[in-house]
N, CA, C and O atoms as a CHARMM CRD file, in Angstrom:
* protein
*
  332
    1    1 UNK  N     73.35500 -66.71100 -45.24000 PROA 1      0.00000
    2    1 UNK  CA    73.48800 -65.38900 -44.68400 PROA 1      0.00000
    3    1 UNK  C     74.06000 -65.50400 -43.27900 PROA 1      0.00000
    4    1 UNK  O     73.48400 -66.25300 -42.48900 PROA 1      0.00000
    5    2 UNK  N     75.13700 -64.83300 -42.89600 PROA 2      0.00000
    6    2 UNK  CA    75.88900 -64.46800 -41.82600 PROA 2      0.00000
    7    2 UNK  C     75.93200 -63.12900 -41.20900 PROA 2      0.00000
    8    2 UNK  O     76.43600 -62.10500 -41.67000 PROA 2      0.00000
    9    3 UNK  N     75.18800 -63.34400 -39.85000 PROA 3      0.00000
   10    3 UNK  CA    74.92800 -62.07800 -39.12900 PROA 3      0.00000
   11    3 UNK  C     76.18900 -62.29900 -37.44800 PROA 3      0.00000
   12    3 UNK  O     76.12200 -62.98900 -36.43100 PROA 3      0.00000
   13    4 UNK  N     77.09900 -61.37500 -37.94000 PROA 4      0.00000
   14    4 UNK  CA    78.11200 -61.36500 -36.70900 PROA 4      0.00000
   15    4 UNK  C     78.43000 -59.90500 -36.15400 PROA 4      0.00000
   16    4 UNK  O     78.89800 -58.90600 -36.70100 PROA 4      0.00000
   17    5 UNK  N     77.90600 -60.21900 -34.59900 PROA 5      0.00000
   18    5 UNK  CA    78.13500 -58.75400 -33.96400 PROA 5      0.00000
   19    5 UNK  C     79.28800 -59.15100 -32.52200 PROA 5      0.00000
   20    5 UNK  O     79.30700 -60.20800 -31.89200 PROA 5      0.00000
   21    6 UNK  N     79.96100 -58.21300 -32.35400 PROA 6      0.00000
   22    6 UNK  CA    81.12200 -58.32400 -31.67300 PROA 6      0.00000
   23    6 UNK  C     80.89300 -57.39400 -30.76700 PROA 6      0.00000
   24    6 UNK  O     80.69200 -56.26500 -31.21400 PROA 6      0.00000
   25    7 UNK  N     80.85800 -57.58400 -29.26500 PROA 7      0.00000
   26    7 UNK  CA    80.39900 -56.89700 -28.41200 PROA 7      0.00000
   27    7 UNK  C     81.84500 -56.59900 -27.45700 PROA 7      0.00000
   28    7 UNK  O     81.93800 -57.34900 -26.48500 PROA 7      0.00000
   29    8 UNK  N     82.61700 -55.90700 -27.57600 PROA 8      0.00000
   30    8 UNK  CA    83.39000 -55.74900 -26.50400 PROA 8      0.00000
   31    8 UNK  C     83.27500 -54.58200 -24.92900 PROA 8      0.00000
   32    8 UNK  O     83.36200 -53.37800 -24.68800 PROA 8      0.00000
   33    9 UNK  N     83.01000 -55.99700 -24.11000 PROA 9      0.00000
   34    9 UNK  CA    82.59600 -54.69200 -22.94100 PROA 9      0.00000
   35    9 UNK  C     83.53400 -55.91800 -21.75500 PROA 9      0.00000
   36    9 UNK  O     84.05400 -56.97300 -22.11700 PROA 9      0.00000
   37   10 UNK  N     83.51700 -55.47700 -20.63400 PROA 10     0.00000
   38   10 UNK  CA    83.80700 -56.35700 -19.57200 PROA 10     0.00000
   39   10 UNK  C     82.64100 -57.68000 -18.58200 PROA 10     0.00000
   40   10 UNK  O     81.41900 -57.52700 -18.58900 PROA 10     0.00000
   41   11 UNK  N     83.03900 -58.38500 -18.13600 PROA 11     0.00000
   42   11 UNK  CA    82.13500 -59.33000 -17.60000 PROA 11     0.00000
   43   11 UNK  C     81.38000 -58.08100 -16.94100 PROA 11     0.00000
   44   11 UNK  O     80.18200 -58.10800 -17.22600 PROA 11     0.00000
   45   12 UNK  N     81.69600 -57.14400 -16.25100 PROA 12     0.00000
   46   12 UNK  CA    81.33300 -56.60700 -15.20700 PROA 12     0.00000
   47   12 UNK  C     79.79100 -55.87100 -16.45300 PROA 12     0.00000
   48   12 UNK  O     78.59500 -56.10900 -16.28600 PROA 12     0.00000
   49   13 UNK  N     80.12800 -55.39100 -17.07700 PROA 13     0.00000
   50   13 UNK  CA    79.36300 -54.37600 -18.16600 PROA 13     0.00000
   51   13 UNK  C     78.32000 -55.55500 -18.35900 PROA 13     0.00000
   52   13 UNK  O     77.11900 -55.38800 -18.15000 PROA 13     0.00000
   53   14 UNK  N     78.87900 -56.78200 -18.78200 PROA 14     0.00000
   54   14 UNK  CA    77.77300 -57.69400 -19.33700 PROA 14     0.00000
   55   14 UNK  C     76.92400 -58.64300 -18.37100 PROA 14     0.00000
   56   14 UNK  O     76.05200 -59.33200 -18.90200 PROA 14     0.00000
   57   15 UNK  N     77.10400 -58.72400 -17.07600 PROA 15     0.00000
   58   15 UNK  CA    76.62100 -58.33800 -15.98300 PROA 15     0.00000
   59   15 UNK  C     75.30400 -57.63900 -15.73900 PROA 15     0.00000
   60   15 UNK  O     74.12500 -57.98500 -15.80200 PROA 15     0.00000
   61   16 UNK  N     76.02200 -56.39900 -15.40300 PROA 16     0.00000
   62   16 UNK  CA    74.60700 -55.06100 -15.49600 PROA 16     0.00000
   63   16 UNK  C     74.11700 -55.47700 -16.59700 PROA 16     0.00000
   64   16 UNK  O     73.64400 -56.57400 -16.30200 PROA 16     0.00000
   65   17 UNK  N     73.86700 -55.22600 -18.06200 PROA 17     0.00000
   66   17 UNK  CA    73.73100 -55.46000 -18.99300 PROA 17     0.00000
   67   17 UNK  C     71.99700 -56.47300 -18.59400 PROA 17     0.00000
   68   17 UNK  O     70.84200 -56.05100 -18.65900 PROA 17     0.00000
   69   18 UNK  N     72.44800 -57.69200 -18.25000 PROA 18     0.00000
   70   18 UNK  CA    71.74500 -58.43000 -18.81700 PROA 18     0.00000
   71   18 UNK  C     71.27500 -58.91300 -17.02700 PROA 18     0.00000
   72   18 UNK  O     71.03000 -60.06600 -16.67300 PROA 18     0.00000
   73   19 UNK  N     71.25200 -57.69900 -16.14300 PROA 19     0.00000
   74   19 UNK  CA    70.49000 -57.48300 -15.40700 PROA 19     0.00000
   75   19 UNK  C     70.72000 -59.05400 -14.03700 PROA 19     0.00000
   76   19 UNK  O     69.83200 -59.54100 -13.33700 PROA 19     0.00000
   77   20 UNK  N     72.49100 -59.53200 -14.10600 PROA 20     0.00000
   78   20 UNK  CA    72.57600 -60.93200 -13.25200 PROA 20     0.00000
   79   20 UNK  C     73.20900 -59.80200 -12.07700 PROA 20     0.00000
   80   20 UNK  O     73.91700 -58.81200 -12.26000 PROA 20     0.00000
   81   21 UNK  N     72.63700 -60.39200 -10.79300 PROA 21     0.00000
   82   21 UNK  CA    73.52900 -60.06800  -9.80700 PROA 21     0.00000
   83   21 UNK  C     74.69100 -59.65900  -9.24900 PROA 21     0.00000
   84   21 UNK  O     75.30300 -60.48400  -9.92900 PROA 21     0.00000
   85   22 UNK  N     75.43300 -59.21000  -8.71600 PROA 22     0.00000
   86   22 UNK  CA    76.62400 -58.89200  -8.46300 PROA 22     0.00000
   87   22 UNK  C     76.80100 -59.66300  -7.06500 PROA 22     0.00000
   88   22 UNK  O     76.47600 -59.22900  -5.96000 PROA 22     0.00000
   89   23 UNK  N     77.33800 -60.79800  -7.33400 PROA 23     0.00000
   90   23 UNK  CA    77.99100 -61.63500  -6.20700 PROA 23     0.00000
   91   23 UNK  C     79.12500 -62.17000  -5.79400 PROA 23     0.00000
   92   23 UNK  O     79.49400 -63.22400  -5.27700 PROA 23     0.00000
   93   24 UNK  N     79.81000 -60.68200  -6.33500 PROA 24     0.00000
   94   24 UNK  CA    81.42300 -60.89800  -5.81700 PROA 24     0.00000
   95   24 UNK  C     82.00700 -60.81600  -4.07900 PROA 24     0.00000
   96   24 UNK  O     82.97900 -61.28500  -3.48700 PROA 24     0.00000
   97   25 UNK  N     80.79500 -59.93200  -3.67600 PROA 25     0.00000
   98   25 UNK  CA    81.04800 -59.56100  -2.34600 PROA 25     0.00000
   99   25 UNK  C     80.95400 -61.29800  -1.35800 PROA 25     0.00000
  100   25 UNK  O     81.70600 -61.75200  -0.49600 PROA 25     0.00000
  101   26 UNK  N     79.59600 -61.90900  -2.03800 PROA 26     0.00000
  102   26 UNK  CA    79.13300 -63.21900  -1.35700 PROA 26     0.00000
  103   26 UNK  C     81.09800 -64.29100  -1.66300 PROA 26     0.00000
  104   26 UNK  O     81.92800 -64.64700  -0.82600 PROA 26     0.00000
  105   27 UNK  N     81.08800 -64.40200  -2.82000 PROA 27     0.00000
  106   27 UNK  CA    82.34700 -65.17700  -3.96100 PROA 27     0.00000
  107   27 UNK  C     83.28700 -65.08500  -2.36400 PROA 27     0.00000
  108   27 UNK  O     83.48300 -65.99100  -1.55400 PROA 27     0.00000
  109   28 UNK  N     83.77100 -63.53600  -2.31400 PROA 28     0.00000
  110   28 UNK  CA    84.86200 -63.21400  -1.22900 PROA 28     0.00000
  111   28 UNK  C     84.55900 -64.17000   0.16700 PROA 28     0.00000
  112   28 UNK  O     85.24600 -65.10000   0.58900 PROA 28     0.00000
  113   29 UNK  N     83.52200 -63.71500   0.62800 PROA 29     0.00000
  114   29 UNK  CA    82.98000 -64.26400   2.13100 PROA 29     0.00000
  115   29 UNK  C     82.76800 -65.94500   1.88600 PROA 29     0.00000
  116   29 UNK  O     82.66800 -66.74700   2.81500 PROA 29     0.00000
  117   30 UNK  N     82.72700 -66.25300   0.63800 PROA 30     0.00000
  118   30 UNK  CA    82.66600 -68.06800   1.08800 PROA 30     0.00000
  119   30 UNK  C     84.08400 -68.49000   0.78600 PROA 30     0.00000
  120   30 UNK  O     84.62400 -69.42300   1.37900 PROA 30     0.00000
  121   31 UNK  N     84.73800 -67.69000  -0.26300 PROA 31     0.00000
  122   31 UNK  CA    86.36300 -68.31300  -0.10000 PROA 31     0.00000
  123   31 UNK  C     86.73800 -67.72400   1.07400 PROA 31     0.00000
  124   31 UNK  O     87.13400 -68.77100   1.58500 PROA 31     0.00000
  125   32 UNK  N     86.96400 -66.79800   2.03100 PROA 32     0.00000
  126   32 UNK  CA    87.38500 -66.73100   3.27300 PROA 32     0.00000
  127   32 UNK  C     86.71400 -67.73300   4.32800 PROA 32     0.00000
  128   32 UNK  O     87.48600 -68.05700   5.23000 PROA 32     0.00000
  129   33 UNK  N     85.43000 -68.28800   4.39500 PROA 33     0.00000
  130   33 UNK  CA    85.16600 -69.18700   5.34200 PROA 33     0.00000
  131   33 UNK  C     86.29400 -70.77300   4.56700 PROA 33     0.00000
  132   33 UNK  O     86.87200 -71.56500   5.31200 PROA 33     0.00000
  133   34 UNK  N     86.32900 -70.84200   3.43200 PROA 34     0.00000
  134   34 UNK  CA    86.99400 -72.33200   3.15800 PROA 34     0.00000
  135   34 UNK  C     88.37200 -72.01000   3.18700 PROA 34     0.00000
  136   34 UNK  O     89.17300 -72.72800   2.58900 PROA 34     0.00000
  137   35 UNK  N     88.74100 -70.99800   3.82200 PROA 35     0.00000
  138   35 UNK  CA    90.32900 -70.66000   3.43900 PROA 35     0.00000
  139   35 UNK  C     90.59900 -70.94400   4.85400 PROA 35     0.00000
  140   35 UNK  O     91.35100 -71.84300   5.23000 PROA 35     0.00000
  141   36 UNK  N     89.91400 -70.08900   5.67600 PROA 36     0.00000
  142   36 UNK  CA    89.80600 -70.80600   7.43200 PROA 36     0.00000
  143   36 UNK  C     89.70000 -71.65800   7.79400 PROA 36     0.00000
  144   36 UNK  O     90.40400 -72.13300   8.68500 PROA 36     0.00000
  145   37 UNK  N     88.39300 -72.41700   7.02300 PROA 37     0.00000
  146   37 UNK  CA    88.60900 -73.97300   7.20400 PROA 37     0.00000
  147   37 UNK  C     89.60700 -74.75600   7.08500 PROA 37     0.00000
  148   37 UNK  O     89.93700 -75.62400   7.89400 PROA 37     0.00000
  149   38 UNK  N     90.14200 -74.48200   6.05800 PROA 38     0.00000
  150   38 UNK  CA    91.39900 -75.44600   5.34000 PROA 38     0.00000
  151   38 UNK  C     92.42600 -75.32900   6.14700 PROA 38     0.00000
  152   38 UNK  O     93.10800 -76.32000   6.40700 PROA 38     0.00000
  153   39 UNK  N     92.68400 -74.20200   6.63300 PROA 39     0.00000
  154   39 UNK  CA    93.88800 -73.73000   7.82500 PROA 39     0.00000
  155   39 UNK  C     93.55600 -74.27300   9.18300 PROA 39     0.00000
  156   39 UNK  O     94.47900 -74.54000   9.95400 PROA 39     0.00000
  157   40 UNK  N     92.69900 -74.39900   9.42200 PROA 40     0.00000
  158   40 UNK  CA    92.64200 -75.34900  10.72400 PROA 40     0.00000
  159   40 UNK  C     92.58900 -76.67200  10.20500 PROA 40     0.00000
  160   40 UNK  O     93.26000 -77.47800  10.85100 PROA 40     0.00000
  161   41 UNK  N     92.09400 -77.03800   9.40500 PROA 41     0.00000
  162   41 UNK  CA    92.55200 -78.57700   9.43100 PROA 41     0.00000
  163   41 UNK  C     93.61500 -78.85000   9.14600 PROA 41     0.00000
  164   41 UNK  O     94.09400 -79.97900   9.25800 PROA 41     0.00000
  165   42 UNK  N     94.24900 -77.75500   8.67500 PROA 42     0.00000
  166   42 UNK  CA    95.65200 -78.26000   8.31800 PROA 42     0.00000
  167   42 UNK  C     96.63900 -78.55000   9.63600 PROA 42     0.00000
  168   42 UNK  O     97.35600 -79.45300  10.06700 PROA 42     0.00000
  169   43 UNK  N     96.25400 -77.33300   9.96200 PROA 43     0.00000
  170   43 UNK  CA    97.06200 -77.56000  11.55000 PROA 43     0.00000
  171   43 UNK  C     96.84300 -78.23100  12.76500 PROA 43     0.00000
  172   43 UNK  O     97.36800 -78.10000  13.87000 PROA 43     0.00000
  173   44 UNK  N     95.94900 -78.98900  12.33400 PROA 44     0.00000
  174   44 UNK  CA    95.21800 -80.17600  13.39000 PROA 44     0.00000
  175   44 UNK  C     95.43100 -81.72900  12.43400 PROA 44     0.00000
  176   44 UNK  O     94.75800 -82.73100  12.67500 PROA 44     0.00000
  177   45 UNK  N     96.62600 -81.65300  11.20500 PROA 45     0.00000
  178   45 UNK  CA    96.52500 -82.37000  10.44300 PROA 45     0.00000
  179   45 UNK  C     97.47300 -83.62800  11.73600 PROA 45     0.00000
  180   45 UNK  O     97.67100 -83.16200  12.85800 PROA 45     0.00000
  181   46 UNK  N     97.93200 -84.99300  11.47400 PROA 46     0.00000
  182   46 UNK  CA    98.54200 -86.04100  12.32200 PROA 46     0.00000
  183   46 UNK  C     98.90500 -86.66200  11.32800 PROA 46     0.00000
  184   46 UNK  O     98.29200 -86.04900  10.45300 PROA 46     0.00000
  185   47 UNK  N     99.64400 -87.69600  10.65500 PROA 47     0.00000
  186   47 UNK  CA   100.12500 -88.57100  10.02300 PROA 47     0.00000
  187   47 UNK  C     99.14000 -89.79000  10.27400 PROA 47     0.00000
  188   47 UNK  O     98.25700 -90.26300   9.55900 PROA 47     0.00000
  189   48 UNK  N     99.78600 -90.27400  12.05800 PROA 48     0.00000
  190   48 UNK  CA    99.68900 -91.43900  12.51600 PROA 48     0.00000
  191   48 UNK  C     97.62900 -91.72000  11.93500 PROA 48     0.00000
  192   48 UNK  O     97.21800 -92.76800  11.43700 PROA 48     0.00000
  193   49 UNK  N     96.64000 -90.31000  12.25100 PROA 49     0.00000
  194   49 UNK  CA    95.46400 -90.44900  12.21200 PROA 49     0.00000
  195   49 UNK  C     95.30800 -90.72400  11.23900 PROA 49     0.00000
  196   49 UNK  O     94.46400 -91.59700  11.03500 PROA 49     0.00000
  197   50 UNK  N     96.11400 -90.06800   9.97400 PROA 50     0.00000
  198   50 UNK  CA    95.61400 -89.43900   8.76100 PROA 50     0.00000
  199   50 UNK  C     95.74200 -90.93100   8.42500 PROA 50     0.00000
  200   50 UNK  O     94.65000 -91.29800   7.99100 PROA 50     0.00000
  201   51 UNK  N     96.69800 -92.03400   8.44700 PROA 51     0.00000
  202   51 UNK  CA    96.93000 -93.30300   7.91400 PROA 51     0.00000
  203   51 UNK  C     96.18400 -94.18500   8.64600 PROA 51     0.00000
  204   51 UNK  O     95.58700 -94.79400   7.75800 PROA 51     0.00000
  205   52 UNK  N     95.64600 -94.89200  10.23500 PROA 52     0.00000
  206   52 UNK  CA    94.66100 -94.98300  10.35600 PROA 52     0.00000
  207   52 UNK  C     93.44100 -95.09700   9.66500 PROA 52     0.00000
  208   52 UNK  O     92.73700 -96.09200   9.49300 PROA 52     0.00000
  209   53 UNK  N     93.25400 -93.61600   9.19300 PROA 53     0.00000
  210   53 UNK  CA    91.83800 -93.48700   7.97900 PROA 53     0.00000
  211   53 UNK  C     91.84800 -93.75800   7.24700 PROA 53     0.00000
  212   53 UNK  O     90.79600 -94.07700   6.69200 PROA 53     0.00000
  213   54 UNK  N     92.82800 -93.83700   6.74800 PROA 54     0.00000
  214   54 UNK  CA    93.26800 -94.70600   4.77900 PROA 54     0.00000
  215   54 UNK  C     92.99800 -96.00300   5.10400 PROA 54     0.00000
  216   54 UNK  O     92.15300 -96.68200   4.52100 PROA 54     0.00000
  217   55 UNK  N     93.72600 -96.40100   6.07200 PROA 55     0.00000
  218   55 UNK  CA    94.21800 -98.00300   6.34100 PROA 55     0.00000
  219   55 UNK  C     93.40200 -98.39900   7.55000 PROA 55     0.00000
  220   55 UNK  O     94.12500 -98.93800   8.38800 PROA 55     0.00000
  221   56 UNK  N     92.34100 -98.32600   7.86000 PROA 56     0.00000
  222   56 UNK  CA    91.51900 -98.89700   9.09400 PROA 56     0.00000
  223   56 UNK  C     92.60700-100.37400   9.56400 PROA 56     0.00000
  224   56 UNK  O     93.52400-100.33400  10.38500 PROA 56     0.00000
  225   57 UNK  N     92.31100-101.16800   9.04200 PROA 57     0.00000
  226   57 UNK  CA    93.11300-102.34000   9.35100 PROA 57     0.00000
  227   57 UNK  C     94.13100-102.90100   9.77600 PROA 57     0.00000
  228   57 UNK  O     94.31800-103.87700  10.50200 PROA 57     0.00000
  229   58 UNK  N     94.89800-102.06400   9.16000 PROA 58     0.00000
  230   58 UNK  CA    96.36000-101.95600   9.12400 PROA 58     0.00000
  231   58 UNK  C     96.96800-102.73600   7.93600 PROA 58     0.00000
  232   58 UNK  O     96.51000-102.51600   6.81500 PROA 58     0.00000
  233   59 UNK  N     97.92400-103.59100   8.09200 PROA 59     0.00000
  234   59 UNK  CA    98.23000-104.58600   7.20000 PROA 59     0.00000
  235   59 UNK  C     97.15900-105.50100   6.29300 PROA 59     0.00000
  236   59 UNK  O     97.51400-106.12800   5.29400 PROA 59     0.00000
  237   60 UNK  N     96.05900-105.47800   6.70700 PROA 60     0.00000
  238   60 UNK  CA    94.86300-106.14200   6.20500 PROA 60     0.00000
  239   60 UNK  C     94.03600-105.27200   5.07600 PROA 60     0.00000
  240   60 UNK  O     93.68300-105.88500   4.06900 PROA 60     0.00000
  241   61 UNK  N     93.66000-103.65800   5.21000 PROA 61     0.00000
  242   61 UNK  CA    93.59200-102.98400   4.47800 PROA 61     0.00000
  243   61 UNK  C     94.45600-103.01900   3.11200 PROA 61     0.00000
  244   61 UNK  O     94.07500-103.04700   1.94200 PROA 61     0.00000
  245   62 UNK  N     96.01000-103.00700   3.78100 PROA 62     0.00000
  246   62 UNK  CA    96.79400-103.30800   2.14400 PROA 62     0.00000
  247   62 UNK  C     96.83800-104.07400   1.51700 PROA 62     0.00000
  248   62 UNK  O     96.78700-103.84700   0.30800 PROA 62     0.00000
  249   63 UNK  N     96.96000-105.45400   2.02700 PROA 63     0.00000
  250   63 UNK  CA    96.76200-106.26200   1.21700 PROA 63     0.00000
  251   63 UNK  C     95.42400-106.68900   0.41500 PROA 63     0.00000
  252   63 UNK  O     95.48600-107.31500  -0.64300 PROA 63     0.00000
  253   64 UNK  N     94.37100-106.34500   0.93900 PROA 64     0.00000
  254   64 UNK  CA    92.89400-106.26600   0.10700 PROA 64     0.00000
  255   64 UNK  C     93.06100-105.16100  -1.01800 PROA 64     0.00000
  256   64 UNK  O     92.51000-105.33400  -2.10600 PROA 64     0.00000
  257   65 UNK  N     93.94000-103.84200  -0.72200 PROA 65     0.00000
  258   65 UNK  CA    94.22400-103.01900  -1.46000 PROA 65     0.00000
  259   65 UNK  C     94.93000-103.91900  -2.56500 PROA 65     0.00000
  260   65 UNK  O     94.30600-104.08100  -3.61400 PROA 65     0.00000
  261   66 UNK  N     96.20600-104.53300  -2.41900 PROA 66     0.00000
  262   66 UNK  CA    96.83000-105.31400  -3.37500 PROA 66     0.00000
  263   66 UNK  C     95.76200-106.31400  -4.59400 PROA 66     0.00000
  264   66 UNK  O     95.62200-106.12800  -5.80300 PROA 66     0.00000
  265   67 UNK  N     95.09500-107.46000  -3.63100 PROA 67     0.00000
  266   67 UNK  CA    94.42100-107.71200  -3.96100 PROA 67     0.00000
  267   67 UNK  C     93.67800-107.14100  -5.13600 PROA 67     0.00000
  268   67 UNK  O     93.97200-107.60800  -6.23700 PROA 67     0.00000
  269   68 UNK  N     92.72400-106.16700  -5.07100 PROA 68     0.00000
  270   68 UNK  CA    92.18500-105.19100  -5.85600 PROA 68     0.00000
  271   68 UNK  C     92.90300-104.88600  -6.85600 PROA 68     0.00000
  272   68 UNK  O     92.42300-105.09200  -7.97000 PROA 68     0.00000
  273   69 UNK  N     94.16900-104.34500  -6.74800 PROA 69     0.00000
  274   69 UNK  CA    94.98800-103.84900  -7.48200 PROA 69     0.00000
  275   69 UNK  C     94.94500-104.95100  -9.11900 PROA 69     0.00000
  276   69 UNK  O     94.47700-104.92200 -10.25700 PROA 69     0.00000
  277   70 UNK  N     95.90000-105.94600  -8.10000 PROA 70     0.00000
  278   70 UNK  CA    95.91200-107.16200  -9.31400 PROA 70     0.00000
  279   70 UNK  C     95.30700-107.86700  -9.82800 PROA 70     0.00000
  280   70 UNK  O     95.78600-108.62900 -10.66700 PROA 70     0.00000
  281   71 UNK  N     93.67200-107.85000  -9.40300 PROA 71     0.00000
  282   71 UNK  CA    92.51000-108.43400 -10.07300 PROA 71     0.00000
  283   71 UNK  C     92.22000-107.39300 -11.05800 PROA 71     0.00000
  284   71 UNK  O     91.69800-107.92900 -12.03500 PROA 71     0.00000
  285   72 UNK  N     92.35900-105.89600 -11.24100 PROA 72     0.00000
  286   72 UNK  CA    92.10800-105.18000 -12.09100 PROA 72     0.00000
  287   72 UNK  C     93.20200-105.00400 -13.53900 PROA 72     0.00000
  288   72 UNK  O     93.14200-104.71800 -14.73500 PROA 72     0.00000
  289   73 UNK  N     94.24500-105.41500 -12.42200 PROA 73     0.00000
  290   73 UNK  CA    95.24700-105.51400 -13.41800 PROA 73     0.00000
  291   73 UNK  C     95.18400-106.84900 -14.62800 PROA 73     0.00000
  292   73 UNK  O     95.52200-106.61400 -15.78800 PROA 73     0.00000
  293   74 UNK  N     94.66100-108.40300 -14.15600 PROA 74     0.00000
  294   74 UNK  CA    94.61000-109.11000 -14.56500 PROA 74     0.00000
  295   74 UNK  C     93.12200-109.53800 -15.36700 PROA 74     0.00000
  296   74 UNK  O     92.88000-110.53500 -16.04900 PROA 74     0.00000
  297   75 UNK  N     92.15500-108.26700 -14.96600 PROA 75     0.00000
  298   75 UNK  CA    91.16900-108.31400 -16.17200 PROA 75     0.00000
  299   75 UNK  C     91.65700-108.04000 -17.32800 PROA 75     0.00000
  300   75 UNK  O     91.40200-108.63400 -18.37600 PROA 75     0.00000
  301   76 UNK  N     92.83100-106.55800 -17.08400 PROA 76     0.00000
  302   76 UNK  CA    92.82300-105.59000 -18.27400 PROA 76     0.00000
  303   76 UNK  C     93.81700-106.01800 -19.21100 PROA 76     0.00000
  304   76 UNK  O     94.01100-105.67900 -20.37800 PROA 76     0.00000
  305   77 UNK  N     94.36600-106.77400 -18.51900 PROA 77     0.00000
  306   77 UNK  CA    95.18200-108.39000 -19.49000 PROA 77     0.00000
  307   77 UNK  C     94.50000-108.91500 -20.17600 PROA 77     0.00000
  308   77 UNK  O     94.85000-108.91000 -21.35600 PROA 77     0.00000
  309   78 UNK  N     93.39000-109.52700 -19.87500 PROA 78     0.00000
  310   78 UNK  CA    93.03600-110.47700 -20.34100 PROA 78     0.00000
  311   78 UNK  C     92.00800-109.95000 -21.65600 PROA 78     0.00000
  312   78 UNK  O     91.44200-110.80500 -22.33700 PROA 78     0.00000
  313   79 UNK  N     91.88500-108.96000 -21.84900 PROA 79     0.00000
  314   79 UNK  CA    90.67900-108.18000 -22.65000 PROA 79     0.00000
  315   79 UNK  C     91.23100-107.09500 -23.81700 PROA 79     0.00000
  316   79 UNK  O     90.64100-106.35400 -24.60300 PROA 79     0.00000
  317   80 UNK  N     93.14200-107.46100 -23.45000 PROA 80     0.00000
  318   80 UNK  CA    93.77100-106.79600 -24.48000 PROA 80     0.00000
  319   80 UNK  C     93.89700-107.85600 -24.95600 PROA 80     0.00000
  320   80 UNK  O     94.07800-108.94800 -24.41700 PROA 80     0.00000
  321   81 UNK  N     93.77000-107.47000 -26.38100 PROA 81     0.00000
  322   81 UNK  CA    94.31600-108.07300 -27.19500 PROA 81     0.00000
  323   81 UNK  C     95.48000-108.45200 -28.13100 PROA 81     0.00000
  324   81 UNK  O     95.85800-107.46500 -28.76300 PROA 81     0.00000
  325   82 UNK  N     96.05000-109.38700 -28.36800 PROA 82     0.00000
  326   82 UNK  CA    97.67900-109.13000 -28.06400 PROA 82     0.00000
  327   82 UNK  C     97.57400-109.59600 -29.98000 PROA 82     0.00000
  328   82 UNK  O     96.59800-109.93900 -30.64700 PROA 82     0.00000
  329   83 UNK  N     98.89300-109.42300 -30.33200 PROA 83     0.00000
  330   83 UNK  CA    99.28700-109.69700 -31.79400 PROA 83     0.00000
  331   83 UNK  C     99.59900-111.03300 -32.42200 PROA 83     0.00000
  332   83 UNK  O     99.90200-111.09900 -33.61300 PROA 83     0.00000
């Protein structure tokens, strides 16, 4: 036995409905604080810093990066299995 009911109303209807909050007003006010945020950091963004933070080291960072790289690469060699 198959019992199917089809309710067409809007989120907003099913909402009230089932008695959840209305927190579109809050939704608005926290994407406008991260939309501000994002705009000042953007415009306080630097290259020279931004790479710095990636790369503390400098040349030493990349190559440990490399490093990494090709030890992962040379597990995933070794664990395929070839024909």
């Amino acid at each position: 036995m198959k019992v199917r009911f089809d309710i067409d109303c809007t989120p907003e209807e099913a909402r009230r409905f089932f008695g959840l909050p209305d927190v579109t007003a809050l939704q608005a006010d926290i994407l406008e604080a991260m939309r501000s945020r994002m705009l000042a950091n953007i415009q306080s963004m630097d290259a020279e810093r931004l790479l710095r933070t990636w790369m503390p080291s400098g040349s030493e960072g990349w190559e440990q990066m490399m490093k990494n790289f090709w030890s992962q690469m040379g597990s995933a060699a070794k664990t395929t299995k070839r024909d």
